[in-house]
C-alpha positions as CSV (number, residue, x, y, z in Angstrom):
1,X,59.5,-12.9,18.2
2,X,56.9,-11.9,15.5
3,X,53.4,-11.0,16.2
4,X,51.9,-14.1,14.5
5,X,54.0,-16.4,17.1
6,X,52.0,-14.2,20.2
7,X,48.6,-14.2,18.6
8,X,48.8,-17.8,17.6
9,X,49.5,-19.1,21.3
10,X,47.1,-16.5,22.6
11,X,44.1,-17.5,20.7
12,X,44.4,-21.3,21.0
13,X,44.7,-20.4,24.7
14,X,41.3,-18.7,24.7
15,X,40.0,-21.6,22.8
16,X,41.2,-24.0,25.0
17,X,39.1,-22.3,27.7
18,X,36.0,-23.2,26.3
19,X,33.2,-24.8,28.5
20,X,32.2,-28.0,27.7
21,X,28.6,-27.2,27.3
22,X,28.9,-26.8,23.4
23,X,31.7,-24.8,21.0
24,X,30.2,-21.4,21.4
25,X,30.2,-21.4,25.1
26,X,33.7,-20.0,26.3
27,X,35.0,-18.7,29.5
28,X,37.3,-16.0,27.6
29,X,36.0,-15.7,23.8
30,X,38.6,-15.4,21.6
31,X,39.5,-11.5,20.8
32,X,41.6,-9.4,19.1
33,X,43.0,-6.4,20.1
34,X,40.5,-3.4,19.2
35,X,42.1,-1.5,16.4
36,X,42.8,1.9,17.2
37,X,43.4,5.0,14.8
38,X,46.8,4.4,12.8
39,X,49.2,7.7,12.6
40,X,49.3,7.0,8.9
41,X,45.1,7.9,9.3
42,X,45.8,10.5,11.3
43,X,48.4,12.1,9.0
44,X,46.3,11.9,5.8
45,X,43.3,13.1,7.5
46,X,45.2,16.1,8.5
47,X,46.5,16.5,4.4
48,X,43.4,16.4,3.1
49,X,41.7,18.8,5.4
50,X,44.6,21.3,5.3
51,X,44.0,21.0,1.7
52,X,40.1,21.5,2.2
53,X,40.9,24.8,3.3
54,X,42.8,26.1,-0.1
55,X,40.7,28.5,-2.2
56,X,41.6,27.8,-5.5
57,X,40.6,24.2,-5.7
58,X,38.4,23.5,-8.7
59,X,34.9,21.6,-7.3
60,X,36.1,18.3,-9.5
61,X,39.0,18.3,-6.9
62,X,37.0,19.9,-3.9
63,X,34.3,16.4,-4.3
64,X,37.5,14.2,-4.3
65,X,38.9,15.4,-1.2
66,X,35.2,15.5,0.4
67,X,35.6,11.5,-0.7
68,X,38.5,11.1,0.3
69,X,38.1,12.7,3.6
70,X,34.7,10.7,4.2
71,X,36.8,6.9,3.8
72,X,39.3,7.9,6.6
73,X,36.0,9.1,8.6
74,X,34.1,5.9,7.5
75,X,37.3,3.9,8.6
76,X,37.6,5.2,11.9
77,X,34.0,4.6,12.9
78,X,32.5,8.9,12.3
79,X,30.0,7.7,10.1
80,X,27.8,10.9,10.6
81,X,31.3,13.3,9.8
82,X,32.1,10.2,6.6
83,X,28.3,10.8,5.6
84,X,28.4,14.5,5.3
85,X,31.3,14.8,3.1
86,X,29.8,12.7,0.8
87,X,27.1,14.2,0.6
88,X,29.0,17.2,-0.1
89,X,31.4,15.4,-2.7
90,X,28.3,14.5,-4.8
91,X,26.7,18.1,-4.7
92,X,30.2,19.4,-6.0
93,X,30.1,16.7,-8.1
94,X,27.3,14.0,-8.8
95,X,28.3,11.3,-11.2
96,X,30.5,9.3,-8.5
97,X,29.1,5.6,-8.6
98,X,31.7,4.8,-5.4
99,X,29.5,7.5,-3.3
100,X,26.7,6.3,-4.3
101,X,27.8,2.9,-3.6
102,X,28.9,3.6,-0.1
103,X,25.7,5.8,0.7
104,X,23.5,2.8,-0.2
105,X,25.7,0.8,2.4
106,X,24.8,3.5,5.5
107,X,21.1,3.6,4.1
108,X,20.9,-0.4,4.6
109,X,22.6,-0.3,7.7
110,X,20.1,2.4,9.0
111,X,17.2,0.8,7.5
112,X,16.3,3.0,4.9
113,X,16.2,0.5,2.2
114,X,14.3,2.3,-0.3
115,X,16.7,4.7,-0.4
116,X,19.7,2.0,-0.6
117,X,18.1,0.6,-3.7
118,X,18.6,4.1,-5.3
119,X,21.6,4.6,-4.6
120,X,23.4,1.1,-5.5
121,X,20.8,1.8,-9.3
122,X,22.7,5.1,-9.7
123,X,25.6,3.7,-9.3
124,X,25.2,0.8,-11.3
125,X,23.7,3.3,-14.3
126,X,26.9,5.6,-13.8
127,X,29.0,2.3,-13.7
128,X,27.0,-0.9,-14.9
129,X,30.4,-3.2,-14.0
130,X,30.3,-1.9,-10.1
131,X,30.4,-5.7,-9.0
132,X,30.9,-4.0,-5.1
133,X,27.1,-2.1,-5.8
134,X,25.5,-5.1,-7.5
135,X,26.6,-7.5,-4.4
136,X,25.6,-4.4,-2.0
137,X,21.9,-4.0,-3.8
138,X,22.0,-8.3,-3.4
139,X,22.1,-7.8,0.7
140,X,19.9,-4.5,1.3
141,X,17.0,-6.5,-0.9
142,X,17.9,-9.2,1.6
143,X,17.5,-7.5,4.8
144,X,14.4,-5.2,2.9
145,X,12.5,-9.1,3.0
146,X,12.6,-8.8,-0.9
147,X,14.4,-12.4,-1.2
148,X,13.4,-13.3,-5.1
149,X,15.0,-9.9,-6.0
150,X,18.1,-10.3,-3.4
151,X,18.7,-13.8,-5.3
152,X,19.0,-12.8,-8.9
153,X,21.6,-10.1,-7.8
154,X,23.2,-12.2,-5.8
155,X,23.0,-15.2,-8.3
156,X,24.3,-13.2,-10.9
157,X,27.3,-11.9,-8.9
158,X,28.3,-15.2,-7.7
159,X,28.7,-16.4,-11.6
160,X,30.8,-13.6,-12.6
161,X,33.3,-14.8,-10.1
162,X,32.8,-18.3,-8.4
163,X,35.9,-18.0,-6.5
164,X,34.5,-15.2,-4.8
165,X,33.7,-16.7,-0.7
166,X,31.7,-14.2,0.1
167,X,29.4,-14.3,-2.7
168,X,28.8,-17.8,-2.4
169,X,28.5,-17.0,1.3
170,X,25.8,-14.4,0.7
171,X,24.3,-16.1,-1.6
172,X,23.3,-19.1,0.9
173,X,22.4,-16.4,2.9
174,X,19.3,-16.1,0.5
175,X,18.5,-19.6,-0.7
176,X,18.2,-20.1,3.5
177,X,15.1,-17.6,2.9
178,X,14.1,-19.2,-0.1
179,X,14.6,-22.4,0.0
180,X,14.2,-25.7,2.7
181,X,18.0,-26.0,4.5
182,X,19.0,-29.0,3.0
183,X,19.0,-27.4,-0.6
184,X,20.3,-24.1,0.2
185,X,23.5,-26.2,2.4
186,X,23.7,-28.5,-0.9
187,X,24.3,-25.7,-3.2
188,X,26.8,-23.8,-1.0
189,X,28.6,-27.0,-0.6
190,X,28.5,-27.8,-4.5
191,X,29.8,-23.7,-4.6
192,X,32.4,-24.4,-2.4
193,X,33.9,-27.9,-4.5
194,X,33.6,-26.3,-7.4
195,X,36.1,-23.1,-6.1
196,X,39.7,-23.2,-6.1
197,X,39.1,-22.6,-2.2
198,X,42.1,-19.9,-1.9
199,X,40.6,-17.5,-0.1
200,X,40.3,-17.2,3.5
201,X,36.9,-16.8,3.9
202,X,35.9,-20.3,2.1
203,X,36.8,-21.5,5.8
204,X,33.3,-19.6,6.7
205,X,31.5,-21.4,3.3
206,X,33.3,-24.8,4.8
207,X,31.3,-23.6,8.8
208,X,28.3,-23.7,7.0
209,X,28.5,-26.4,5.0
210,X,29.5,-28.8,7.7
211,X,33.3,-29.8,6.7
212,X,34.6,-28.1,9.6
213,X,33.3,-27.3,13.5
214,X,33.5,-24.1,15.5
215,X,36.9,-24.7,17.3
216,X,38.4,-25.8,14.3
217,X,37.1,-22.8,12.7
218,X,39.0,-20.0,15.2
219,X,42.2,-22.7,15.3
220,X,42.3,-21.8,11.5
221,X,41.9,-18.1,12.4
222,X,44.7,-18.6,14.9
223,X,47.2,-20.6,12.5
224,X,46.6,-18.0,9.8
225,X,46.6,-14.5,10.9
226,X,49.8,-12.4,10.5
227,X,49.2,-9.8,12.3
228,X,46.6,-8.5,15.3
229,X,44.4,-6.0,12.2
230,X,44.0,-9.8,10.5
231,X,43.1,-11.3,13.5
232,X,40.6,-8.5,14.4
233,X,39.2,-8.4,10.4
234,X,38.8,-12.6,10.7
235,X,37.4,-12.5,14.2
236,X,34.8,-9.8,12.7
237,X,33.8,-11.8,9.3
238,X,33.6,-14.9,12.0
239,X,31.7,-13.8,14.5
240,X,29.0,-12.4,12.3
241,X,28.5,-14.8,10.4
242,X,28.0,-17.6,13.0
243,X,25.6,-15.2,14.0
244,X,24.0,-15.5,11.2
245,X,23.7,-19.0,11.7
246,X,22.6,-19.1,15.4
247,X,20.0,-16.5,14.9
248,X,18.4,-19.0,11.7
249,X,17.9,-21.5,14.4
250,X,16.0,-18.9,16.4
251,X,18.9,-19.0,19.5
252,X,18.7,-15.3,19.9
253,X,20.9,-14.8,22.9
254,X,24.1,-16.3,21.6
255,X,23.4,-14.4,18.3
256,X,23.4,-11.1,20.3
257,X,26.7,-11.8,21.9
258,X,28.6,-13.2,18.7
259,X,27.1,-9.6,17.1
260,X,28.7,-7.6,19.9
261,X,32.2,-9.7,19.2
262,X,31.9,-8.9,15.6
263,X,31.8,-4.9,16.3
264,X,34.5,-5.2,19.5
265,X,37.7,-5.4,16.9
266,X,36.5,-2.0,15.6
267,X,37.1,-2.9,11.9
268,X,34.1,-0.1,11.0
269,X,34.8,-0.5,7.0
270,X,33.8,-4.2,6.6
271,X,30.2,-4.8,5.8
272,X,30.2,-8.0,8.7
273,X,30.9,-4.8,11.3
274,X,28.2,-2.7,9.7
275,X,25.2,-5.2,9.5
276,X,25.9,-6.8,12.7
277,X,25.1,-3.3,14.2
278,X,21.7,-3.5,11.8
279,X,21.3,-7.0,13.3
280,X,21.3,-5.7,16.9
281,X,18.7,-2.6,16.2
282,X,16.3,-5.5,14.1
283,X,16.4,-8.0,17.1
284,X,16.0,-5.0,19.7
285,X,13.4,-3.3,17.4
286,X,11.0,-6.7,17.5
287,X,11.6,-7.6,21.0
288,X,10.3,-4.3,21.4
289,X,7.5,-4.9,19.0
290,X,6.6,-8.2,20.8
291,X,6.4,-6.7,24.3
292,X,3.7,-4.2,23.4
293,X,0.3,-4.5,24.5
294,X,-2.1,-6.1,21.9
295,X,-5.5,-3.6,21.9
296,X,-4.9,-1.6,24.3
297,X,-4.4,-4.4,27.3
């Protein structure tokens, strides 16, 4: 038996164990397996450091292998180890728009958005068709509160590809910030009729935009993941994103727990891992902020 015939069984079980107080309320949320360091990870972390060590290694090289090194670190969660060798790639070598792309990514998930901005310009003034960098600028000017600014990126990338999900997903993200709900949910909707609808992650545009409910959303995850790393990556985009949509409606507590689900599959390189950790730390930071004492009382 394949793993798609376990998961598929497995997850609708989990569903079907839902309280019937609302969708989101389930005895046994539905979960993937956390994924764990691969030996193929392992292997090629252990090349390129045994290669690290060579003296004659020209520093063009030397910065590729610091890259290279910092992904596999990025991709198994050492973000501190990835963050160093970048920064020692780009003082070996400093035109590298994918370092600087990736640095702007830590500096909006730490919060340092002035610094993001700098990074995703250099990179798109080393590489002006970085469509990864524009999108990336287009969510740290969203989470900076700079929401004119975060739509023309994010308007912009959405037209150079309209079959992209997730910039039509992000892109909503935005108008919700900008505009009433009713518009923002029209023009996703429009966005999403006027896509061919192939990839997966239109089934979040079609959460948003009404067509389809939250069970019917993780059957769809169920029925279409091959593996258990699918499941976990789909279970990560999902969780987030709904989310995203509980937290708009001010329900704070089931946004906390969907942003815990999103980081428990351990798939550290996708952004919906990433800012659900920056979504935790901005909801603990104002509850913090909120329980102060006014003046001194």
């Amino acid at each position: 038996m394949t793993v798609k015939k376990y998961l598929a069984p497995l997850l609708l079980l989990l569903l079907s164990g839902c309280a019937s107080t609302g969708d989101t309320q389930w005895r046994f949320p539905p979960m993937a397996i956390p994924l764990q360091p691969t030996l193929q990870q392992e292997i090629q972390l252990a090349r390129v450091e045994q290669l690290l060590t060579r003296d004659d290694l020209d520093d063009k090289t030397r910065a590729q292998l610091y890259y290279e090194r910092g992904l596999i670190h990025d991709s198994l969660g050492l973000r501190d180890l990835a963050r160093l060798d970048f920064n020692q790639s780009l003082s070996l070598k400093p035109d590298q728009p994918d370092v600087f792309n990736i640095l702007g990514v830590y500096f909006t998930q730490s919060g340092q958005f002035d610094a993001a901005y700098e990074a995703f310009d250099s990179t798109l003034e080393l590489d002006g068709t970085h469509t990864f960098a524009e999108r990336n600028r287009g969510i740290a000017l969203y989470y900076g509160g700079r929401f004119p600014l975060a739509y023309d990126d994010l308007i912009k990338h959405y037209q150079e590809d309209i079959n992209d999900p997730y910039r039509a997903i992000w892109l909503y993200l935005v108008e919700l910030e900008l505009k009433d709900p009713l518009t923002a949910k029209h023009n996703l909707s429009t966005r999403l009729a006027a896509s061919n609808k192939q990839d997966w992650g239109w089934q979040i545009a079609r959460l948003y935009a009404g067509d389809i409910t939250e069970r019917d959303f993780f059957y769809q995850i169920a029925a279409t993941s091959k593996d258990n790393a699918e499941l976990a990556q789909r279970l990560t985009e999902g969780y987030f994103y709904i989310g995203k949509q509980y937290q708009f409606h001010g329900d704070l507590d089931t946004a906390i727990a969907l942003y815990k689900l999103a980081m428990a599959g351990n798939v550290y390189e996708f952004v919906e891992h990433r800012y659900a950790w920056l979504e935790l730390s901005r909801i603990a930071y104002n509850s913090q902020q909120r329980a102060l004492p006014v003046n001194g009382s």
